[in-house]
N, CA, C and O atoms as CSV, one atom per row, in Angstrom:
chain,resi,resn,atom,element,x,y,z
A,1,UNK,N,N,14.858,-2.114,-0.747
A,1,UNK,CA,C,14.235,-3.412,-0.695
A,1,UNK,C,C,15.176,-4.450,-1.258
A,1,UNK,O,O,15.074,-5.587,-0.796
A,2,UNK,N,N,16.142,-4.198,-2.260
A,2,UNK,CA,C,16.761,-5.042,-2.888
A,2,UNK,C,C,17.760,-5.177,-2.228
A,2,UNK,O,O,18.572,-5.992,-2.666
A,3,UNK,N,N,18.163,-4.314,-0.694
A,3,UNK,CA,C,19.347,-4.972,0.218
A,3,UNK,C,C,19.092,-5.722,1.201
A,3,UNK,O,O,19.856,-6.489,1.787
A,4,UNK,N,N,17.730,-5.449,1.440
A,4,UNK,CA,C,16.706,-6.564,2.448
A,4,UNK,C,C,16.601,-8.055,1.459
A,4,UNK,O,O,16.830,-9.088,2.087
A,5,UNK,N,N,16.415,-8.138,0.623
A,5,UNK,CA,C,16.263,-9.335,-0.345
A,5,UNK,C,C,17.715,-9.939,-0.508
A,5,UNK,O,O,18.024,-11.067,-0.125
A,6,UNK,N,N,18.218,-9.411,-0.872
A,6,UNK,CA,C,20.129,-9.701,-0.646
A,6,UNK,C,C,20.536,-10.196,0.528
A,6,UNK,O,O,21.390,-11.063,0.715
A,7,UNK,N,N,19.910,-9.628,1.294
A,7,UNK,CA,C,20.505,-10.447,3.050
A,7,UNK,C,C,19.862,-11.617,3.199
A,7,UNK,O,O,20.280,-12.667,3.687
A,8,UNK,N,N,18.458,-11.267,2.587
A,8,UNK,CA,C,17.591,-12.387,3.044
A,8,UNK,C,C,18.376,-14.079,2.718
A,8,UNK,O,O,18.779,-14.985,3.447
A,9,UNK,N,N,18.289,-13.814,0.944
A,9,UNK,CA,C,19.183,-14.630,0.387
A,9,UNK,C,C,20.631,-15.527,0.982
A,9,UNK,O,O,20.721,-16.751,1.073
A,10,UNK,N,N,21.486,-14.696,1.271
A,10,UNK,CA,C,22.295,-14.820,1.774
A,10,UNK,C,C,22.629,-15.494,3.156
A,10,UNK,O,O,23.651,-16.122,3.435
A,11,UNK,N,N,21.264,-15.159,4.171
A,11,UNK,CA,C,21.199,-15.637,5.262
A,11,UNK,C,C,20.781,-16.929,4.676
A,11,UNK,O,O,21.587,-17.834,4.895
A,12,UNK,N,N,19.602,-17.298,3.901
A,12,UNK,CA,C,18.882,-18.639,3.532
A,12,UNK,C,C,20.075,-19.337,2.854
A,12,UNK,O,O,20.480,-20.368,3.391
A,13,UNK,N,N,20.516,-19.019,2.049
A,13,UNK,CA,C,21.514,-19.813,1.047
A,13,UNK,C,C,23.299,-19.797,1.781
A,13,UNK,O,O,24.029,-20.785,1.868
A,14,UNK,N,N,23.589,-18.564,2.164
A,14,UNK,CA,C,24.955,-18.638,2.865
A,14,UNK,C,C,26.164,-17.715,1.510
A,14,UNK,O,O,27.370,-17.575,1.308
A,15,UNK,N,N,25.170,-17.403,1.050
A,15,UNK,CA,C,26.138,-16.371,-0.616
A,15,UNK,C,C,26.217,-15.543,-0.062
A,15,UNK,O,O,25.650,-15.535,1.031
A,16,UNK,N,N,26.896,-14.489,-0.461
A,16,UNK,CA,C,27.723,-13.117,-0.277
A,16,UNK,C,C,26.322,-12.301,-0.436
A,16,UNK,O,O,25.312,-12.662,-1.041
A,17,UNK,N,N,26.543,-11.174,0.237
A,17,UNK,CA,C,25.550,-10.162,-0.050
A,17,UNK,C,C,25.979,-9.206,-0.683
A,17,UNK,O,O,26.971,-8.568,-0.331
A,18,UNK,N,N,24.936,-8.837,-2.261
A,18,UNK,CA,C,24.724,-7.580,-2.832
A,18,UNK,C,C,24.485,-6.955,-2.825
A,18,UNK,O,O,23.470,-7.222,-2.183
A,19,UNK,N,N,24.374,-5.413,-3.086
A,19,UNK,CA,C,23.015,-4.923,-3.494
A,19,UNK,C,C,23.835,-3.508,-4.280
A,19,UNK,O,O,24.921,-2.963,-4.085
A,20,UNK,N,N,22.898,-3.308,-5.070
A,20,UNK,CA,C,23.242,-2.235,-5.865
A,20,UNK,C,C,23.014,-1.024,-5.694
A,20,UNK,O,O,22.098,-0.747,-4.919
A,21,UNK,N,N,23.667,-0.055,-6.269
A,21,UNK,CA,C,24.105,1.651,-5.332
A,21,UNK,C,C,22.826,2.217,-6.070
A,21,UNK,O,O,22.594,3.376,-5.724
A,22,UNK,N,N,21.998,1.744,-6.928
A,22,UNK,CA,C,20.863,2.191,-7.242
A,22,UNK,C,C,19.893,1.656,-6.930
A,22,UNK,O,O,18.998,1.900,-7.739
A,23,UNK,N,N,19.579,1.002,-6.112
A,23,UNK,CA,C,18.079,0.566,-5.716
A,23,UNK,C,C,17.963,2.055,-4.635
A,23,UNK,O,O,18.622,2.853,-3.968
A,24,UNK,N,N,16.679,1.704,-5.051
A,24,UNK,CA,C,15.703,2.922,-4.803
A,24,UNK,C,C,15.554,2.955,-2.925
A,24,UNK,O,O,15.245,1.908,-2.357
A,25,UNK,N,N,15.842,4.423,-1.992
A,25,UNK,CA,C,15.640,4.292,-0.752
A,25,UNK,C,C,14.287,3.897,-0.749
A,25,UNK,O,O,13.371,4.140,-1.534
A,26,UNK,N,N,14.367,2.983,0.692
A,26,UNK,CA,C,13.234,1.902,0.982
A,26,UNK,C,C,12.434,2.907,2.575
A,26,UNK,O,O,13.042,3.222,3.598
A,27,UNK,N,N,10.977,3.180,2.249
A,27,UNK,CA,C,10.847,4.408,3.808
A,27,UNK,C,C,10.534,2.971,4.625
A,27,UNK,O,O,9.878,1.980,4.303
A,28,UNK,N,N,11.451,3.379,6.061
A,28,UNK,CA,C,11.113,2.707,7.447
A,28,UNK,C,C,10.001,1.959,7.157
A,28,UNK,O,O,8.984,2.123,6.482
A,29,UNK,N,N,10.608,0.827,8.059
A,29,UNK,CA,C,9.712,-0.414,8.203
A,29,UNK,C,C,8.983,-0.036,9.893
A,29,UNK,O,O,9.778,0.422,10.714
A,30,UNK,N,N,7.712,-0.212,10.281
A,30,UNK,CA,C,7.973,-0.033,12.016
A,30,UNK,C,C,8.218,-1.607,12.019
A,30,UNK,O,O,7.839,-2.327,11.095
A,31,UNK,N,N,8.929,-2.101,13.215
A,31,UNK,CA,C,9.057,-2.941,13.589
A,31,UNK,C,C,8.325,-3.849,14.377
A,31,UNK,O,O,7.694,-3.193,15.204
A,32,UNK,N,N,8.166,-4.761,14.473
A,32,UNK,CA,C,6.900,-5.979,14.815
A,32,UNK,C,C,7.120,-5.670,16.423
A,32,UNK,O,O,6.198,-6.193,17.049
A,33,UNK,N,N,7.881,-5.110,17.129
A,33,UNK,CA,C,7.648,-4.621,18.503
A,33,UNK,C,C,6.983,-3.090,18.454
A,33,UNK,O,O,6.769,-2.570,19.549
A,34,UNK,N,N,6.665,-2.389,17.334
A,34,UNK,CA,C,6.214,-1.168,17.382
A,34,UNK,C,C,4.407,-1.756,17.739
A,34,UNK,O,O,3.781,-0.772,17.346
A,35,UNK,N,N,3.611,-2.518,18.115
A,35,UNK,CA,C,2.709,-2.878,18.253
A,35,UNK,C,C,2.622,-4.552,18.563
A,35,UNK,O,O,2.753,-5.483,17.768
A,36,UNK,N,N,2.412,-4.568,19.688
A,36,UNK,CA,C,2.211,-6.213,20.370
A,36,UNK,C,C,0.967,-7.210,19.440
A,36,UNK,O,O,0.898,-8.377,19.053
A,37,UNK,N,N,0.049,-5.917,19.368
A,37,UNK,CA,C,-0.983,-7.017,18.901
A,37,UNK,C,C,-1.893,-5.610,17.977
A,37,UNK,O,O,-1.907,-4.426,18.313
A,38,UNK,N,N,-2.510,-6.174,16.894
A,38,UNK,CA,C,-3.431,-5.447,16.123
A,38,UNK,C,C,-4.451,-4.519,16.990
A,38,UNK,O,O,-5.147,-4.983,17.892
A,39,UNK,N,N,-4.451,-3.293,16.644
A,39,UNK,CA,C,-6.081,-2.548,17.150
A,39,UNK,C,C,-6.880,-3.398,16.383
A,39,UNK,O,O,-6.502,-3.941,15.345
A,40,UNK,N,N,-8.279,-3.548,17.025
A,40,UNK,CA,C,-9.141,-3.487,15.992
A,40,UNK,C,C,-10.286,-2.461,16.075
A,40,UNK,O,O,-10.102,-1.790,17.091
A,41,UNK,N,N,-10.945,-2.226,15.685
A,41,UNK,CA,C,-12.352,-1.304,15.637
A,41,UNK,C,C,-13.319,-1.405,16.079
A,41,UNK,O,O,-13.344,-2.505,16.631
A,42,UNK,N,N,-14.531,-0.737,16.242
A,42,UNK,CA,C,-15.675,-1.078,16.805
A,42,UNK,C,C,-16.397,0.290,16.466
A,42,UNK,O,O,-15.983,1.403,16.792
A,43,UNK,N,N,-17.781,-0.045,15.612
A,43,UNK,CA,C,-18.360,1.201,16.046
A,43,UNK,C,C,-19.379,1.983,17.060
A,43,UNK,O,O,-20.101,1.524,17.945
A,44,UNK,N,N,-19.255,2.821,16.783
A,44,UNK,CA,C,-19.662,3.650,18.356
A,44,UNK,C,C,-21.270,3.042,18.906
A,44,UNK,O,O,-21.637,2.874,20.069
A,45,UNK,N,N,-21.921,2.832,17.824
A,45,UNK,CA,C,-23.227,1.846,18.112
A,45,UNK,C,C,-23.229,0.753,18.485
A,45,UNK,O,O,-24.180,0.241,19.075
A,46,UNK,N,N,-22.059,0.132,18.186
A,46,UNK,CA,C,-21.476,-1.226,19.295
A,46,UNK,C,C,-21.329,-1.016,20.685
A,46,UNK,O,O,-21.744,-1.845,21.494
A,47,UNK,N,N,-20.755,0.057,21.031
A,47,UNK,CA,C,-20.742,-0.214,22.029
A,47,UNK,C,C,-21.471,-0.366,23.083
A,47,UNK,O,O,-22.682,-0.322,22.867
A,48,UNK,N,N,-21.077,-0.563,24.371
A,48,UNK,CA,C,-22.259,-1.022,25.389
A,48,UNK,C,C,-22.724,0.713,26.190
A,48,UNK,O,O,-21.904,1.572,26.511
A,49,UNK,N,N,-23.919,0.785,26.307
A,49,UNK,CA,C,-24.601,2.019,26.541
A,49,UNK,C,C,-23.545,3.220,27.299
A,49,UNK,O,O,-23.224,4.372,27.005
A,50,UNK,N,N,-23.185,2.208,28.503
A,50,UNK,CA,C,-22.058,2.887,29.932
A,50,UNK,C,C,-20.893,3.231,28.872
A,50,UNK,O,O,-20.791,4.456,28.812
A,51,UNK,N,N,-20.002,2.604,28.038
A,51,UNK,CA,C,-19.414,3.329,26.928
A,51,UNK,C,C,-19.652,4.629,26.511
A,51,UNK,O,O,-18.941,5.604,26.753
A,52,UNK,N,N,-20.986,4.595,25.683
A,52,UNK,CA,C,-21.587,6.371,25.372
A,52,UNK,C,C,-21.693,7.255,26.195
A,52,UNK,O,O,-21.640,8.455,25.927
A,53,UNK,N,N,-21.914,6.603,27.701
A,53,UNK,CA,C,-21.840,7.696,28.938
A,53,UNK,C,C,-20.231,8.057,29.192
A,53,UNK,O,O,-19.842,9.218,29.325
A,54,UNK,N,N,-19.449,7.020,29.233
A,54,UNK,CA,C,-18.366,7.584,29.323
A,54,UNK,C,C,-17.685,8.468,28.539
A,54,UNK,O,O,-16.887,9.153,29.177
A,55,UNK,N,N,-17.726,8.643,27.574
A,55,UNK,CA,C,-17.644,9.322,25.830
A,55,UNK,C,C,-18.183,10.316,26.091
A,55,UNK,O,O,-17.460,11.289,25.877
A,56,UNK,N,N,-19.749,10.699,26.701
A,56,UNK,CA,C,-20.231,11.943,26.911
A,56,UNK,C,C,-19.734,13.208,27.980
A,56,UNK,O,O,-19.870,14.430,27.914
A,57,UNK,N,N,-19.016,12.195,29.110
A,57,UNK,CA,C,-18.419,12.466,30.269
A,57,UNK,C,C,-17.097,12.785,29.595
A,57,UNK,O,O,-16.716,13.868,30.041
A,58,UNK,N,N,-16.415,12.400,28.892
A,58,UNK,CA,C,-15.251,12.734,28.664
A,58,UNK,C,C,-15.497,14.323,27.701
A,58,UNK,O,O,-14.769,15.281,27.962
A,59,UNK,N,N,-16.342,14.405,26.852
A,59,UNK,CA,C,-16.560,15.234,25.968
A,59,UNK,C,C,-16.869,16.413,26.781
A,59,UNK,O,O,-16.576,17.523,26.337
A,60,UNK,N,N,-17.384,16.299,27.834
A,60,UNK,CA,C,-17.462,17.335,28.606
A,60,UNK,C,C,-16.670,17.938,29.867
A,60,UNK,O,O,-16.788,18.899,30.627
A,61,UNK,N,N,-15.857,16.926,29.688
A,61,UNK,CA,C,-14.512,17.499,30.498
A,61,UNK,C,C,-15.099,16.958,32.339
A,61,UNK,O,O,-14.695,17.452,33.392
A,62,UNK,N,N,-15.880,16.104,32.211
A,62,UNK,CA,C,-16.117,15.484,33.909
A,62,UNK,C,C,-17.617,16.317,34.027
A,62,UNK,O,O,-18.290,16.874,33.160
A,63,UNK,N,N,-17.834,16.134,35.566
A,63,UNK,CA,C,-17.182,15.564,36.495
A,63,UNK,C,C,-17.204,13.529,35.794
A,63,UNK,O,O,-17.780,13.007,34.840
A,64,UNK,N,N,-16.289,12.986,36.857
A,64,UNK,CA,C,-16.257,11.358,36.485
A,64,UNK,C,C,-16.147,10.642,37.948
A,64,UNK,O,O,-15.691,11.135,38.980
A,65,UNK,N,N,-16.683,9.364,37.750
A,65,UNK,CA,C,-17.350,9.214,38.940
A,65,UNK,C,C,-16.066,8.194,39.848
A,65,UNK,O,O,-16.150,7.742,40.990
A,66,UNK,N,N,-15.081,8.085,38.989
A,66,UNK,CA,C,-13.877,7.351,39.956
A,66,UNK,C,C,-12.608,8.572,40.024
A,66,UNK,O,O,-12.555,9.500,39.217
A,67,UNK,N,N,-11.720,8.388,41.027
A,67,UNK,CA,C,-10.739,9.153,40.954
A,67,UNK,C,C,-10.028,9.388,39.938
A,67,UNK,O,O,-9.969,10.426,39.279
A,68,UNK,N,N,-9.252,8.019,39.745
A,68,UNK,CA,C,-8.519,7.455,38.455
A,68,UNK,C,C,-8.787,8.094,36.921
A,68,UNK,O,O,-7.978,8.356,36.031
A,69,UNK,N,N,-10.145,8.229,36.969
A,69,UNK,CA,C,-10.699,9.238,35.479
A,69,UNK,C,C,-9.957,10.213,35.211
A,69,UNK,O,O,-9.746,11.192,35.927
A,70,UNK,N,N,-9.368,9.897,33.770
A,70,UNK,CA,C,-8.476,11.639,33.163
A,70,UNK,C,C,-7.022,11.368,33.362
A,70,UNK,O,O,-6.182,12.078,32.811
A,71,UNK,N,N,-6.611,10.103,34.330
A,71,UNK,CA,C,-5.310,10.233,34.351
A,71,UNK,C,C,-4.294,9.534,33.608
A,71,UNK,O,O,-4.892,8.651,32.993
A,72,UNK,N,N,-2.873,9.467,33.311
A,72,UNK,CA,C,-2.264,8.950,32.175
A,72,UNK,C,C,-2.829,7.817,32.254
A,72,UNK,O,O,-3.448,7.269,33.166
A,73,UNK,N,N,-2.445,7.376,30.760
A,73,UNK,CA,C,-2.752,5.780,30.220
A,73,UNK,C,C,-1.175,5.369,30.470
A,73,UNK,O,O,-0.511,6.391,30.640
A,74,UNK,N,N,-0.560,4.431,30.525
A,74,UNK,CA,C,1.421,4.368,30.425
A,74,UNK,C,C,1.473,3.478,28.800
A,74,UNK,O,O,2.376,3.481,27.963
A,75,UNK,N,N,0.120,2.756,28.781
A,75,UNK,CA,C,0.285,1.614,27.882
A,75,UNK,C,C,1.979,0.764,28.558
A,75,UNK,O,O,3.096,0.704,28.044
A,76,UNK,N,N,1.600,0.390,29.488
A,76,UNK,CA,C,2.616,-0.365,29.487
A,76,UNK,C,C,2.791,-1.788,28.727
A,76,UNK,O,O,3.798,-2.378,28.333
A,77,UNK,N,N,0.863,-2.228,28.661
A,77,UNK,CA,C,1.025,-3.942,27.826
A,77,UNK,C,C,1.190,-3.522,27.014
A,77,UNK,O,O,1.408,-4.568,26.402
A,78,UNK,N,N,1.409,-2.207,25.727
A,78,UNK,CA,C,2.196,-2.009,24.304
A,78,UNK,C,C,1.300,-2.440,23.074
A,78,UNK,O,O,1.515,-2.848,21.933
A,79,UNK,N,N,-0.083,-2.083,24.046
A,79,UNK,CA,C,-1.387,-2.815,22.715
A,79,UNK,C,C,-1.863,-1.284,22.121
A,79,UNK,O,O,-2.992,-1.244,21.633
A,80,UNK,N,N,-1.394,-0.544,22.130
A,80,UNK,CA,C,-1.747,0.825,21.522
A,80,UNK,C,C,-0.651,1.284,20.986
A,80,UNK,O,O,0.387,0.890,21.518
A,81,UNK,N,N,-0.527,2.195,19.849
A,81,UNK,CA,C,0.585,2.643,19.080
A,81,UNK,C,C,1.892,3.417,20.321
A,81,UNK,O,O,1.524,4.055,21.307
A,82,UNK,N,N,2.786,3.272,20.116
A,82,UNK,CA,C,3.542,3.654,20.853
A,82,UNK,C,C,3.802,5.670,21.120
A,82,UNK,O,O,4.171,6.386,20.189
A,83,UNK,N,N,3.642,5.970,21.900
A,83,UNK,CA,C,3.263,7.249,21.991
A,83,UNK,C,C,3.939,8.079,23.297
A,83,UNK,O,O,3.911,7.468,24.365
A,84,UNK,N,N,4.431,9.175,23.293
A,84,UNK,CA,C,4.895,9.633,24.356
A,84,UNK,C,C,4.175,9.650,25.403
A,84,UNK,O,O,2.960,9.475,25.500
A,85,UNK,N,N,5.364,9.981,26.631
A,85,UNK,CA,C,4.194,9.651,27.931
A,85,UNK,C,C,3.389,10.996,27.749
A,85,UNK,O,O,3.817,12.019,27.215
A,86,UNK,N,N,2.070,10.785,28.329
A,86,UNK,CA,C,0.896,11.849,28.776
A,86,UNK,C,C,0.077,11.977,27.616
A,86,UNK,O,O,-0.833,12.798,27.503
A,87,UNK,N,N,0.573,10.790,26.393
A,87,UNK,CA,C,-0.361,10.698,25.189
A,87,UNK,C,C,-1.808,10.703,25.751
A,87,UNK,O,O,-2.566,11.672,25.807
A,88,UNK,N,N,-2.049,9.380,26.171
A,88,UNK,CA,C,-3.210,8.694,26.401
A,88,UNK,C,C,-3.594,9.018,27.807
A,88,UNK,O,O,-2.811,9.476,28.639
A,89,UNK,N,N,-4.832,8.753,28.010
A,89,UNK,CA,C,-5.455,9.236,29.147
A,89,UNK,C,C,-6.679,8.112,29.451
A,89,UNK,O,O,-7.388,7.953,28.457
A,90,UNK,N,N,-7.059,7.329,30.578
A,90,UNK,CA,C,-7.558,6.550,30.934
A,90,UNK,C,C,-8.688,6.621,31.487
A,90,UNK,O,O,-8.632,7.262,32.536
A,91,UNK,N,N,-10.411,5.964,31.053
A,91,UNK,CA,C,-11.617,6.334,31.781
A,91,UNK,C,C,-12.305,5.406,32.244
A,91,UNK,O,O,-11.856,4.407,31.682
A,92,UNK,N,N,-13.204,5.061,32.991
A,92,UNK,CA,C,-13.903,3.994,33.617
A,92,UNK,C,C,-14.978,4.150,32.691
A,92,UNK,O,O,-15.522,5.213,32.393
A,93,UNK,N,N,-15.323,2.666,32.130
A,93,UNK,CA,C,-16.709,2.535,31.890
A,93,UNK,C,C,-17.523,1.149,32.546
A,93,UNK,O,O,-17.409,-0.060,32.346
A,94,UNK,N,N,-18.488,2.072,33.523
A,94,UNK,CA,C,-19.305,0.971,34.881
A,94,UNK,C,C,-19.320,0.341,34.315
A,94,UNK,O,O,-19.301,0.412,33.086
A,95,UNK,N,N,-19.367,-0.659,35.071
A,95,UNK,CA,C,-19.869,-2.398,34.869
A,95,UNK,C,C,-20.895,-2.625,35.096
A,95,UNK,O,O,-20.734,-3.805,35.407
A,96,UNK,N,N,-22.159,-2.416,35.235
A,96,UNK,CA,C,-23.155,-3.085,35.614
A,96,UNK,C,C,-23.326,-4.280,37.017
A,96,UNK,O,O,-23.110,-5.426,36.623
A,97,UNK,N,N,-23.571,-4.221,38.105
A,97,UNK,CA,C,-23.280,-5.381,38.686
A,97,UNK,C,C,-21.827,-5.337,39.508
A,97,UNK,O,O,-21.656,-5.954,40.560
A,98,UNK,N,N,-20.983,-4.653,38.977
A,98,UNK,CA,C,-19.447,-4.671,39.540
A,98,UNK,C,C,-19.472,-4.069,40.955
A,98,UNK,O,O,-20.213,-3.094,41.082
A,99,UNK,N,N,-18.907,-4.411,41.860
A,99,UNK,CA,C,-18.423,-3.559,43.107
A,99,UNK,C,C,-17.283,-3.086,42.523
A,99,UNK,O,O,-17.022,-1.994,43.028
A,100,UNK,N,N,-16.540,-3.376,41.753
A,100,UNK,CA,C,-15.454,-1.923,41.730
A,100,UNK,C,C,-15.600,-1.333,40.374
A,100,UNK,O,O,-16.690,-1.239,39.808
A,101,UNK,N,N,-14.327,-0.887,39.806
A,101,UNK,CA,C,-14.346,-0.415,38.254
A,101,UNK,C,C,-14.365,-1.307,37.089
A,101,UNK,O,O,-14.328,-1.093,35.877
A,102,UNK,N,N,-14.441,-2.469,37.871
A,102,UNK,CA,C,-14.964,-3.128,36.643
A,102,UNK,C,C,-13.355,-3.205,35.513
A,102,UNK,O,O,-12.334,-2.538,35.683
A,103,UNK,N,N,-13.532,-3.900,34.765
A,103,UNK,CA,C,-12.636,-4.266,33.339
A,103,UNK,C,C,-12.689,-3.587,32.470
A,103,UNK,O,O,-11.771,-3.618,31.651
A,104,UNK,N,N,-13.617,-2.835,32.326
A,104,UNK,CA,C,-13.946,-1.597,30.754
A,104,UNK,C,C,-13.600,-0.391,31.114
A,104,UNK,O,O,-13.813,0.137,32.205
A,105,UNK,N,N,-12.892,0.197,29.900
A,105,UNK,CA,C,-11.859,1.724,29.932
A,105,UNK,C,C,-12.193,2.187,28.497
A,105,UNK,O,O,-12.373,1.416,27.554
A,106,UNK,N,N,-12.249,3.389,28.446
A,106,UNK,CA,C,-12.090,3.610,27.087
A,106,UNK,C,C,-10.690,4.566,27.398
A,106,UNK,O,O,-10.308,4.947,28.505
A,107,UNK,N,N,-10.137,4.793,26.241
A,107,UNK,CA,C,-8.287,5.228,26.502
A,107,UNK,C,C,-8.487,6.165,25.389
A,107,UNK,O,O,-8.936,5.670,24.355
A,108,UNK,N,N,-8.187,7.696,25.406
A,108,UNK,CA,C,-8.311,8.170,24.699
A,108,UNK,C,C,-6.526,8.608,23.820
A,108,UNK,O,O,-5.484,8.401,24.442
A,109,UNK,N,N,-6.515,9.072,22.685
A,109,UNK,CA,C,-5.319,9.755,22.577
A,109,UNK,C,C,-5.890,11.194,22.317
A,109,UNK,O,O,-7.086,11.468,22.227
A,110,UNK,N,N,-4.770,12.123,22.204
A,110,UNK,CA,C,-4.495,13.256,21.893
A,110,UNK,C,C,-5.019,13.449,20.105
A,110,UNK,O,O,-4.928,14.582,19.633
A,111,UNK,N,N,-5.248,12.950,19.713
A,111,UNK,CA,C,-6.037,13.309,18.396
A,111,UNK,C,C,-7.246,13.332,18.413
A,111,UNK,O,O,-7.722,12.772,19.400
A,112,UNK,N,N,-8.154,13.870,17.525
A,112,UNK,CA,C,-9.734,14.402,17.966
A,112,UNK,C,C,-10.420,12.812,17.425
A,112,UNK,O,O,-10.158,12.197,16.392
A,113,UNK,N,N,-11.376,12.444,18.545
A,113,UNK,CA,C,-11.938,11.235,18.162
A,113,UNK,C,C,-11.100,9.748,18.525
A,113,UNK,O,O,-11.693,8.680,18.370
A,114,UNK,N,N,-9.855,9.785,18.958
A,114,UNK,CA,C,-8.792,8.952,18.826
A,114,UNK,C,C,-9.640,8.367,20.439
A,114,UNK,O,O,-9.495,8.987,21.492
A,115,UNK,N,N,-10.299,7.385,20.346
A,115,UNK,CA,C,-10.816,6.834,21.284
A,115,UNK,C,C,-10.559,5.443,21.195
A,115,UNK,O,O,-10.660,4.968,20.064
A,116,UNK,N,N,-10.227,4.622,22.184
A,116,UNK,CA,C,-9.897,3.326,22.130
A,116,UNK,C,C,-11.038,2.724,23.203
A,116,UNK,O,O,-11.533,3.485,24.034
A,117,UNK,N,N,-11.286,1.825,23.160
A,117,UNK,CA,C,-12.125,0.924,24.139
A,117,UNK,C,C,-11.808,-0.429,24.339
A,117,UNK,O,O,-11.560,-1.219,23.428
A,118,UNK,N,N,-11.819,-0.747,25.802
A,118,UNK,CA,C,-11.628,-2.131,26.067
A,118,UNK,C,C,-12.137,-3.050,26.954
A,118,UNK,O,O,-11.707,-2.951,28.103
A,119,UNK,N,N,-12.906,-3.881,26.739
A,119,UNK,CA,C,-13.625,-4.719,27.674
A,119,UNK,C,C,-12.957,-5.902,28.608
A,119,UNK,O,O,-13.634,-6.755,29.182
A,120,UNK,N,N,-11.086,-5.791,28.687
A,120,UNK,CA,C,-10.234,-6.598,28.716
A,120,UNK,C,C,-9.541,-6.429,29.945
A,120,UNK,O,O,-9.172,-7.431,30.559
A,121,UNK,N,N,-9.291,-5.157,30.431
A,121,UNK,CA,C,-8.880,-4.632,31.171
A,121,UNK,C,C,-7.086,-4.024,30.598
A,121,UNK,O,O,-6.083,-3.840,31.287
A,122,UNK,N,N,-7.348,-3.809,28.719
A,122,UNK,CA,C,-5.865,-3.492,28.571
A,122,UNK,C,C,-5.597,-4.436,27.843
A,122,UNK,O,O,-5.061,-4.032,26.811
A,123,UNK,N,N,-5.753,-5.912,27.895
A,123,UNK,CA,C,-5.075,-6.836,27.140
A,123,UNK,C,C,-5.549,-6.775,25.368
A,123,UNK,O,O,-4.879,-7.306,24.482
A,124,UNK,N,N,-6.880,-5.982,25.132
A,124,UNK,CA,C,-7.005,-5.942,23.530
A,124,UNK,C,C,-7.786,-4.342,23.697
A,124,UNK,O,O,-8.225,-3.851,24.737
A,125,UNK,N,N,-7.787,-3.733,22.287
A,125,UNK,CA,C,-7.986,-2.574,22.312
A,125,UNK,C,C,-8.880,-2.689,21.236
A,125,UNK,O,O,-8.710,-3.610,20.436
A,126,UNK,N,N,-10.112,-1.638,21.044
A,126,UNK,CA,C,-10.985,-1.435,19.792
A,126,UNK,C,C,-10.808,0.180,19.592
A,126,UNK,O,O,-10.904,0.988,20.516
A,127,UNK,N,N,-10.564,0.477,18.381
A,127,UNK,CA,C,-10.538,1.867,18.060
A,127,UNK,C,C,-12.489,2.500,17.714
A,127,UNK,O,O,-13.471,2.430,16.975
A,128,UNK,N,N,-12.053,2.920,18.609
A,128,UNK,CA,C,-14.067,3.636,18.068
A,128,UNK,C,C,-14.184,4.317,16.843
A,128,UNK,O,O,-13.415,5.220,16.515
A,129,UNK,N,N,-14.875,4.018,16.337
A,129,UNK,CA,C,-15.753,4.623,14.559
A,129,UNK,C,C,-16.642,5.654,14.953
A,129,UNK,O,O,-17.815,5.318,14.789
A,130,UNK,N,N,-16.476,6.900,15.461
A,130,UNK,CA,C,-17.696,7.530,15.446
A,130,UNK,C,C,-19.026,7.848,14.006
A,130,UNK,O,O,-20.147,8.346,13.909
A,131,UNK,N,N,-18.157,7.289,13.248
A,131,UNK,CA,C,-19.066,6.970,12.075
A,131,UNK,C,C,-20.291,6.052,11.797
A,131,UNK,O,O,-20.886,5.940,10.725
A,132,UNK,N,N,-20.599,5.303,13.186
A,132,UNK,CA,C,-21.153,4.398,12.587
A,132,UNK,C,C,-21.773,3.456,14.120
A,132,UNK,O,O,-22.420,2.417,13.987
């Protein structure tokens, strides 16, 4: 930290940079491109009913009522933690009213519960609370 503060300095003021052979290793920073924009949360009682159906459908391994169900997520807009390909996996949740699939997905990862939901079509993500 005290060679990050030294540069900092240095860049602001234009002084030489220090830093001493004993400051303490500093663990990895992720970097402000390791995530475009904040998850935020939501709990599972938030969500909208067709949500819990999709959640139930997934828990049971299908059948699902669009093709597209089960297949990779790419995260290409970079609003989910960055993750190898075939992390995430992508589901329809109906729209009510919609002729097609509608804007709502829930995106699962590879960790138990690691459920994301989005009413955006991708552009913001809510991590589900099954707690609550």
């Amino acid at each position: 930290m005290l060679a990050v503060t030294a540069l900092a300095a240095a860049l602001f003021v234009g002084g030489p940079v220090t830093a001493s052979a004993s400051a303490a290793p500093t663990a990895p920073v992720a970097s402000a491109s390791a995530y475009s924009a904040a998850v935020g949360d939501i709990c599972y009682s938030a969500l909208p009913p067709q949500a819990h159906d999709t959640l139930k459908l997934i828990e049971a391994g299908g059948p699902y009522p669009y093709p597209q169900d089960g297949t990779v997520f790419q995260n290409r807009e970079g609003e989910l933690p960055r993750q190898s390909s075939g992390y995430y996996h992508e589901y329809t949740v109906v729209t009510p009213g919609s002729d097609d699939r509608g804007a709502r997905r829930i995106v699962t990862g590879e960790k138990a519960q690691e459920d994301y939901y989005t009413a955006d079509h991708y552009a913001s993500f809510d991590l589900v609370d099954h707690g609550c």
